[in-house]
N, C-alpha and C positions, 0 to 999 in steps of 0.2 A: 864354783865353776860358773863358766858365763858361753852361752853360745849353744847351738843345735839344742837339743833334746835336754840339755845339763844346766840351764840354767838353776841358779840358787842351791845344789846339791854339792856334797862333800864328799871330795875325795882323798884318799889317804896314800899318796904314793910314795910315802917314805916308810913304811911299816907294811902295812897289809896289801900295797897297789892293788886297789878297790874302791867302788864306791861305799862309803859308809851310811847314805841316805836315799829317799826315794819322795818323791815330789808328797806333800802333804796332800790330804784330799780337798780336791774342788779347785786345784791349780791347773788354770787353762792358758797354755805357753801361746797360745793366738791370742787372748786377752790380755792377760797378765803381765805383758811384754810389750813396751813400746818400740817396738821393731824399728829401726832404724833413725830411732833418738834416742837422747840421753834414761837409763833406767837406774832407780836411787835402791842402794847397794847398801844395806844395812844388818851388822855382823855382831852378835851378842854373845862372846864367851866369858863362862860364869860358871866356877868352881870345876865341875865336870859337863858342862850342856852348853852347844852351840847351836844359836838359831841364826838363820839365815834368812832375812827378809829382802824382798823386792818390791817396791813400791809400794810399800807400808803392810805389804800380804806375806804373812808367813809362810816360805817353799819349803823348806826345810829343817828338821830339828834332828841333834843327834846326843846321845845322853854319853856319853863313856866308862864304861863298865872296868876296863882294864887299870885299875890303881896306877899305877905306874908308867903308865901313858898320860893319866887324868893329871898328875904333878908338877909333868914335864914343863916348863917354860922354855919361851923360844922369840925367835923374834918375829916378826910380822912381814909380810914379804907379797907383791904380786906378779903372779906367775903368770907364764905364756905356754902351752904345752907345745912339747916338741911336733912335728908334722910338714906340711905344706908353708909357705909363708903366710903370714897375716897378721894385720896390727889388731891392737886392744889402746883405747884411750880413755884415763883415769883424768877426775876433776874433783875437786873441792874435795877432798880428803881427811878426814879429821879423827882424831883416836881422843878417845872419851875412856879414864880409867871408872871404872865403877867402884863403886863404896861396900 
């Protein structure tokens, strides 16, 4: 997620509509955030654990404990949540398989 109080956290609204994480300690969203300039968006899922880094600072990590959730493949997708209107703008984009 990106925006208000949710940056770098995970949410599951296809299964549990929930958040599934909670900001790691020592993330300070006045610092951490380069408030209306570009923030570098880096996503590491691996086997069952996705971490979510912003600006090289880990926000968030979630382990997946449900077998059967953990298998699932899918494809990769960015989302705009439903609401008021508002844009989101994506750059340099790159998917890196891991070994």
């Amino acid at each position: 997620d990106m925006g208000f109080k949710y940056w770098g956290l995970i949410y599951d609204q296809g299964r549990r509509n929930s958040l599934l994480t909670k900001h790691e300690e020592g993330i300070d969203l006045k610092k951490d955030i380069n408030w209306g300039d570009w923030n570098d968006y880096r996503v590491v899922c691996k086997d069952n654990v996705i971490e979510v880094f912003i600006n090289g600072k880990l926000f968030s990590k979630h382990t997946e404990k449900d077998a059967d959730i953990a298998k699932v493949k899918g494809i990769i997708g960015l989302q705009l949540h439903a609401g008021p209107p508002s844009v989101r703008y994506y750059r340099n984009i790159r998917i890196k398989e891991l070994d």
